[in-house]
C-alpha positions in Angstrom: 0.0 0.0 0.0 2.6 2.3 0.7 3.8 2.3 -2.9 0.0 2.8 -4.3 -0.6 6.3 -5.7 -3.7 8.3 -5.6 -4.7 9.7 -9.2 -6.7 12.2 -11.0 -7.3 13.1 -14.4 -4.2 10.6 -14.9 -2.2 12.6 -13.0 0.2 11.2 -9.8 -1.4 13.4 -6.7 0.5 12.1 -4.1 1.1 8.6 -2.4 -1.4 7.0 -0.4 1.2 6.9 2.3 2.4 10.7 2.2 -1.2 11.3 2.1 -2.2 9.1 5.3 1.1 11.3 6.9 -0.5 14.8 6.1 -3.7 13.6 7.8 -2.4 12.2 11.2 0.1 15.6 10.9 -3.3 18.2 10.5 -5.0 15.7 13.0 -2.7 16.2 16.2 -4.1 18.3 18.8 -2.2 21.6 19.2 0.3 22.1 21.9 -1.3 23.1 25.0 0.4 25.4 25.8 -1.4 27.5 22.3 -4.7 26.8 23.6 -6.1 30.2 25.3 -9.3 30.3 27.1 -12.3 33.0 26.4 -13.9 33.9 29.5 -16.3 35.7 28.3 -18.1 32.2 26.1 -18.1 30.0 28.9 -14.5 29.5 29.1 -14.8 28.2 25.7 -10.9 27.5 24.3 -9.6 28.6 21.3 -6.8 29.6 19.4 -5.4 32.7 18.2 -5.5 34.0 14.9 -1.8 34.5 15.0 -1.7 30.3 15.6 -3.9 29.6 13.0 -2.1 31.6 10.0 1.1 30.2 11.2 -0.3 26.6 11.1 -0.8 27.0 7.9 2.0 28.3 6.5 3.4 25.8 8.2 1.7 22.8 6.7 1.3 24.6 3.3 3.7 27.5 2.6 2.9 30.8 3.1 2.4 31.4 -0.8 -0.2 28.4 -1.2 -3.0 29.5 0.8 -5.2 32.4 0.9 -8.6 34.1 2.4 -10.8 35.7 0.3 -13.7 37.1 1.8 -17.3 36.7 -0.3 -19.7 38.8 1.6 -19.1 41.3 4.9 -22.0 42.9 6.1 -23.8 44.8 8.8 -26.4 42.4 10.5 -28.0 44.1 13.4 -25.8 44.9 15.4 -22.9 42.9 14.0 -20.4 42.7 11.4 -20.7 39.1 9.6 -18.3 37.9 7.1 -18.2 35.1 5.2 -15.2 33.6 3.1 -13.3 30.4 1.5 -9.8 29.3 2.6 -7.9 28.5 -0.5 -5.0 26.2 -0.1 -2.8 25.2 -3.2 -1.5 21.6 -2.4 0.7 19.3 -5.1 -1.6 19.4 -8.5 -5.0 20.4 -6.2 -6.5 22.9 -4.7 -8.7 22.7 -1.3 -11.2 25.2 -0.8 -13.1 25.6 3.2 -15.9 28.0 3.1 -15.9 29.8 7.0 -18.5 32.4 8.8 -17.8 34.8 11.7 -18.9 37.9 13.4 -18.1 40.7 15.6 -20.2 42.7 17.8 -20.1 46.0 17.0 -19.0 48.3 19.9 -21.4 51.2 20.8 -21.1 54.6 22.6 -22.0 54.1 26.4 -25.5 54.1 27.3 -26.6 53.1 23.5 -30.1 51.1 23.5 -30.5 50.9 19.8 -28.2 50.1 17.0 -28.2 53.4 14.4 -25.3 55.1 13.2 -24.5 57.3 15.5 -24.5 55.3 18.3 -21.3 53.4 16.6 -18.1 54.3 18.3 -15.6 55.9 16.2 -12.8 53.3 15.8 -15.3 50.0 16.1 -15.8 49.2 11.9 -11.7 49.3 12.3 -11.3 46.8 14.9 -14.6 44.9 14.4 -14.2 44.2 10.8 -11.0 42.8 10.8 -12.4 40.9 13.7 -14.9 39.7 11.6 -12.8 38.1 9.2 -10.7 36.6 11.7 -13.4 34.4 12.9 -14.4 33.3 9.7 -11.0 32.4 8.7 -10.3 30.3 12.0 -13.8 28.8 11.5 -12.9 27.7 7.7 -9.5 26.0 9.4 -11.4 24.4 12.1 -12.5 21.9 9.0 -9.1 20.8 8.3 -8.5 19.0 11.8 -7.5 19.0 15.2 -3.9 21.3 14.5 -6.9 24.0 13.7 -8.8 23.5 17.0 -11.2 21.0 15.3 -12.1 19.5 18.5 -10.9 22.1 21.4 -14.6 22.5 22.8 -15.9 19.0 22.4 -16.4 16.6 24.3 -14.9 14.1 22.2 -11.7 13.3 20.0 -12.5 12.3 16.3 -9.1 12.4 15.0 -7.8 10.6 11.0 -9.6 7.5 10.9 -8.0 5.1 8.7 
């Protein structure tokens, strides 16, 4: 098995083997000492953004992936963006959509969400934000490295 390549459109990919290797590599849990903690979502943990890029250049170079962002836009009080991670790997390319959102911050004392009621520098912290989660939330699909399965209460891991 080890010698058996996986094809398409006629084309060598990449051995079953190397492939089996790349899923046990994006299916180890991260190290713990990455993991942070959000107090504010029921001690949910997560990683940071910072973690997530550099997983990924790490398993695919920092030239071969990329975020590009399909919709942002104001829900209620909120910023939502949604995207696809792009990741250029041998002779394919993997594509994970991802949502997020970030509350947007309002003056003191605000009970309803119009315009003015927005603080001044929220849209340039909240946006970026924004994107953020919904590039973490695309890598989440690619396995446990990504904090797949940081908040539940099992492991899934690469099942052979």
């Amino acid at each position: 098995m080890s010698k058996e390549i996986i094809e398409w459109d006629g084309k060598a990919l990449v051995s079953v083997n190397e492939e089996i290797e790349v899923m046990k590599l994006l299916n180890e849990a991260p190290n713990p000492k990455a993991v942070k903690t959000n107090k504010f979502a029921n001690n949910a943990a997560y990683l940071d953004i910072g973690l997530i890029e550099a997983q990924l250049d790490r398993f695919f170079g920092s030239l071969n992936w990329s975020f590009v962002v399909s919709k942002l836009e104001l829900q209620v009080n909120a910023i939502v963006c949604v995207g696809d991670l792009i990741i250029f790997y041998k002779d394919r390319q993997i594509r994970r959509s991802g949502v997020g959102a970030a509350e947007i911050q309002l003056k003191k004392g605000s009970q309803t969400m119009d315009v003015s009621s927005i603080n001044s520098k929220a849209l340039e912290r909240d946006v970026p934000k924004a994107k953020s989660q919904a590039l973490k939330n695309a890598a989440h699909s690619l396995g446990d490295a990504f904090g797949r399965s940081l908040n539940r209460s099992y492991k899934h891991g690469y099942v052979l």
